[in-house]
Structures are given as structure tokens and as C-alpha cells.
N, C-alpha and C positions, 0 to 999 in steps of 0.2 A: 472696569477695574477689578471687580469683584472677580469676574469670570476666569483671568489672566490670572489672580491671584489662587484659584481653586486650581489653574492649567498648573501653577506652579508647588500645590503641593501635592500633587499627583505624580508629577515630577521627581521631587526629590523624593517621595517615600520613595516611590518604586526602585527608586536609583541607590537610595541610602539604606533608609528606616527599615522599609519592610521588604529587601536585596530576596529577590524571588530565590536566590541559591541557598542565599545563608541565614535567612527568617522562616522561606517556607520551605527550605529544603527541596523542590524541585528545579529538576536540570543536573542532578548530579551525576550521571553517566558522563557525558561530556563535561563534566568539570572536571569528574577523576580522569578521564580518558586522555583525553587533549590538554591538557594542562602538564605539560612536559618542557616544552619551551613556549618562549614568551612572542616569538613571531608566532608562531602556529597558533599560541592562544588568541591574539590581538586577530589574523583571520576567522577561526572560529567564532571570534564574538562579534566581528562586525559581522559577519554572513545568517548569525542567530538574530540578531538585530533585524537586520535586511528583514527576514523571514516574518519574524515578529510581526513587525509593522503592516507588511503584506497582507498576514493573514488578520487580524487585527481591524484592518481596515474591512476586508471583505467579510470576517465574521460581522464586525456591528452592521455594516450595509444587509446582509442578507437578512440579519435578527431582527433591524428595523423597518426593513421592507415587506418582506417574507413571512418571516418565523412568529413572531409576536403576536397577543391579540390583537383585533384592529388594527393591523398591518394593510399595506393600503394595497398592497400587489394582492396577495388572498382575499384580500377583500373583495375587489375589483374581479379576481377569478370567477370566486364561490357566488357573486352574484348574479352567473349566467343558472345557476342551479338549485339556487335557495334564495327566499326572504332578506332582505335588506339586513333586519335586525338577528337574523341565522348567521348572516355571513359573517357580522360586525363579532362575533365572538369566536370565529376558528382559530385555532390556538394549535400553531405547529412547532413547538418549541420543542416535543419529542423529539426530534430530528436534528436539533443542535450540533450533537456530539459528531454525527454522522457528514453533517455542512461542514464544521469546524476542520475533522482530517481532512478532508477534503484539500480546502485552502490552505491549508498547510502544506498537505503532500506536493501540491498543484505550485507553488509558491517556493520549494523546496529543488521541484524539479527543473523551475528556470535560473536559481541560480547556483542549479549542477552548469546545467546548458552553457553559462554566461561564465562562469569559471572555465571552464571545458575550453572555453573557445579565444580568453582573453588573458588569462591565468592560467596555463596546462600546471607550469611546474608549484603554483600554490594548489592545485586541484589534486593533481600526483601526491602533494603532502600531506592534504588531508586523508587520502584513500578511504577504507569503508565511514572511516566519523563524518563527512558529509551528508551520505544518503542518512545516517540516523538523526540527523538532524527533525527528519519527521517522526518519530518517535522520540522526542525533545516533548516530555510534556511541560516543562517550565511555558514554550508556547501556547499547547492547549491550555493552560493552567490561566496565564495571560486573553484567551480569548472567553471564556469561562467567566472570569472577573469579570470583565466588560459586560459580559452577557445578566450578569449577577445585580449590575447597576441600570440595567436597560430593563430589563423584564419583571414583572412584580417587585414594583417601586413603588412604595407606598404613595408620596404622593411625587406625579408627575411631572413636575416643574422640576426633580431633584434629580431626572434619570440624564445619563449622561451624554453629548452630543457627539459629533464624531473627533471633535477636538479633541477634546477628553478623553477617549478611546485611542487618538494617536500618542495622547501623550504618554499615557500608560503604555502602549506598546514600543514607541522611542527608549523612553529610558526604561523600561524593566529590561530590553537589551543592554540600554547602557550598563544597566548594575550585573547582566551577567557577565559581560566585560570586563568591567574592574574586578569580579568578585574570579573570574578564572584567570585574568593575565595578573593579579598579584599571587595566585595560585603557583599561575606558571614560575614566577619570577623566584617564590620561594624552595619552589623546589627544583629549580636550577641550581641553587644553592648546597639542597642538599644532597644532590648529586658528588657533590665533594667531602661531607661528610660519612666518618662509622657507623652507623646506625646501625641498631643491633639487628639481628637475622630476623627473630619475630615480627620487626617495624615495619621492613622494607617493601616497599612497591605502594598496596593501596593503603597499606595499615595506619604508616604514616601519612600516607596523605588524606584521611580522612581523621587523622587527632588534628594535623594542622589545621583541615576545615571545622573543626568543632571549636578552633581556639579562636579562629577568622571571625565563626559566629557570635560569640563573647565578645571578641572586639567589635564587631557592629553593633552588637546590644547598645552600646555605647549611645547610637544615634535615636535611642527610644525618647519619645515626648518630645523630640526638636520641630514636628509637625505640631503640635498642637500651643507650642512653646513659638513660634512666629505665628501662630491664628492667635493669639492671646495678646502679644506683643504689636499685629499689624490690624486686628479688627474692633 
């Protein structure tokens, strides 16, 4: 029960509280980009999502396997060439950042491929904001944190599983979604409005994301405010 309740505020931070767009500010390219209309946003976010979770998944499996101390893959390698208790401390964590694109890029390019081939006239919509989906670092940003909860964790018991890593990576898509298709929606709007010349294109669209992010402040302490109320 514990554990489902932890999957569950993992959940809503990522998706509410701490809205990877409009708490930490990354992923702003494609929020200002694609956030013109509100189909185009609703695909952009579910494909950011998609991507998310991909790499997400593949970043913690490689960190847990691979990268980490006492990783059981390096371990099991470096034991053909050093000491039992040599091996038990290779530490390839260096190499994250360089794993991390990777999965991304890699995770990126099949669902160009899968739009390509099933969706032409949503793929035709997106044109180059697709391929930039891999320099999307709201993603690396999201693999990153995982990695943050996995790797020098004080104590062990508290580092996170792969549940926990998918859940993070589910909804911090979710909340780029709500956070760029209410984007979208508002400024469809103001597509009908005068807005003075100075405002117009990103000017306004980035007061309106600073006013988005005030309004999510809103959702600060609601994580700690049901741990208080449910434990």
C-alpha cells in the first residue's frame, strides 16, 4: 500500500506540482513552438510522452544494470580482469549523459518511423518539431531525476524501482501535455485578439507561460498535504 501510495505521488507532482514545463522550465522550445493549435499540441504531447517513457525505461535499466556501482552487468564483465572486490566498485556513471541521448535519440527515431508509416498527414504537421523532439531536454531532464534517485542514495532501500521511474516518466509527459495543449488552447484565442506589435508571436506567449506558472504554484504543498492527511 505504501509503495502504490509513493507510485502515486510521483504521479501527481510530476503531472501537477512540479509540471516539468512550468516549475522547472524545461521543454520550452516545443512549448513555444508547437503550441499554436490544440490538435498539434495534443500530438506533440502524446509523442513527447511516448518518448519519455521509452527512454525512461531504458535509461533506469541501463543505470541499474550497467552504469551504477555494483552494477551486476560490470561487475560480472570487470570480473574476467580484476579482483572480485575491484570489480564490486566500477563506477560508469560518467557515461550517463552520453547513454541517456542515445535512448532518446534512438526512441525518437521510431516514432518518426511509426508516424511516417501510420500517421503521414500528422507527421507532414509536425515537420522539423518532431526530429527536435531529441533535443527535448524536459526528457533528458526526466532521465537525469531518475538517475538522481537511483545513484548515490543515501540509504538504499529508498532508491527508486523501475515503477517508480515509469511513473515519473508517464506523467511528467502527462503534465507536458496539459501544460502545452492549454497553451495551445489559449492562444488560439489570441489569435483573435489586438495585441499590441511589441507582444506579438513569442513575447506573448511566454507572459502567458509565466502567468500558467503562478497559476500552478497554486498546486504547491498538495504532495505533502495528502502524505500528512494519508500517512
Amino acid at each position: 500500500m505504501e509503495y502504490l501510495f509513493d507510485i502515486f505521488l510521483i504521479a501527481i507532482s510530476a503531472a501537477l506540482i512540479n509540471n516539468f514545463v512550468l516549475y522547472y522550465f524545461v521543454g520550452i522550445c516545443p512549448f513555444v513552438g508547437v503550441s499554436r493549435q490544440v490538435d498539434m499540441a495534443v500530438g506533440m504531447g502524446s509523442a513527447v510522452t511516448f518518448v519519455m517513457t521509452i527512454a525512461v525505461f531504458i535509461s533506469w535499466t541501463v543505470t541499474a544494470l550497467v552504469l551504477m556501482p555494483g552494477a551486476p552487468v560490470s561487475n560480472w564483465v570487470a570480473g574476467f580482469f580484476m579482483p572480485a572486490d575491484q570489480a564490486a566498485t566500477i563506477d560508469l556513471t560518467i557515461l550517463t549523459y552520453i547513454v541517456y541521448i542515445f535512448s532518446i535519440a534512438s526512441s525518437v527515431q521510431f516514432v518518426e518511423m511509426y508516424m511516417r508509416k501510420f500517421y503521414p498527414r500528422l507527421y507532414k504537421s509536425f515537420g522539423v518539431f518532431l526530429p527536435l523532439i531529441t533535443t527535448n531536454c524536459a526528457i533528458l531532464f526526466a532521465c537525469l531525476t531518475v538517475m538522481s534517485h537511483v545513484v548515490g542514495v543515501e540509504n538504499p532501500a529508498e532508491a527508486w524501482d523501475l515503477g517508480q521511474a515509469l511513473a515519473l516518466g508517464i506523467f511528467g509527459g502527462l503534465g507536458f501535455t496539459i501544460a502545452i495543449v492549454i497553451m495551445a488552447g489559449i492562444r488560439e484565442e489570441l489569435d483573435l485578439c489586438d495585441i499590441p506589435a511589441p507582444f506579438q508571436g513569442a513575447a506573448i506567449t511566454l507572459i502567458v507561460g509565466g502567468i500558467l506558472a503562478m497559476a500552478f504554484m497554486g498546486f504547491t504543498g498538495v504532495d505533502s498535504g495528502i502524505r500528512a492527511a494519508l500517512m
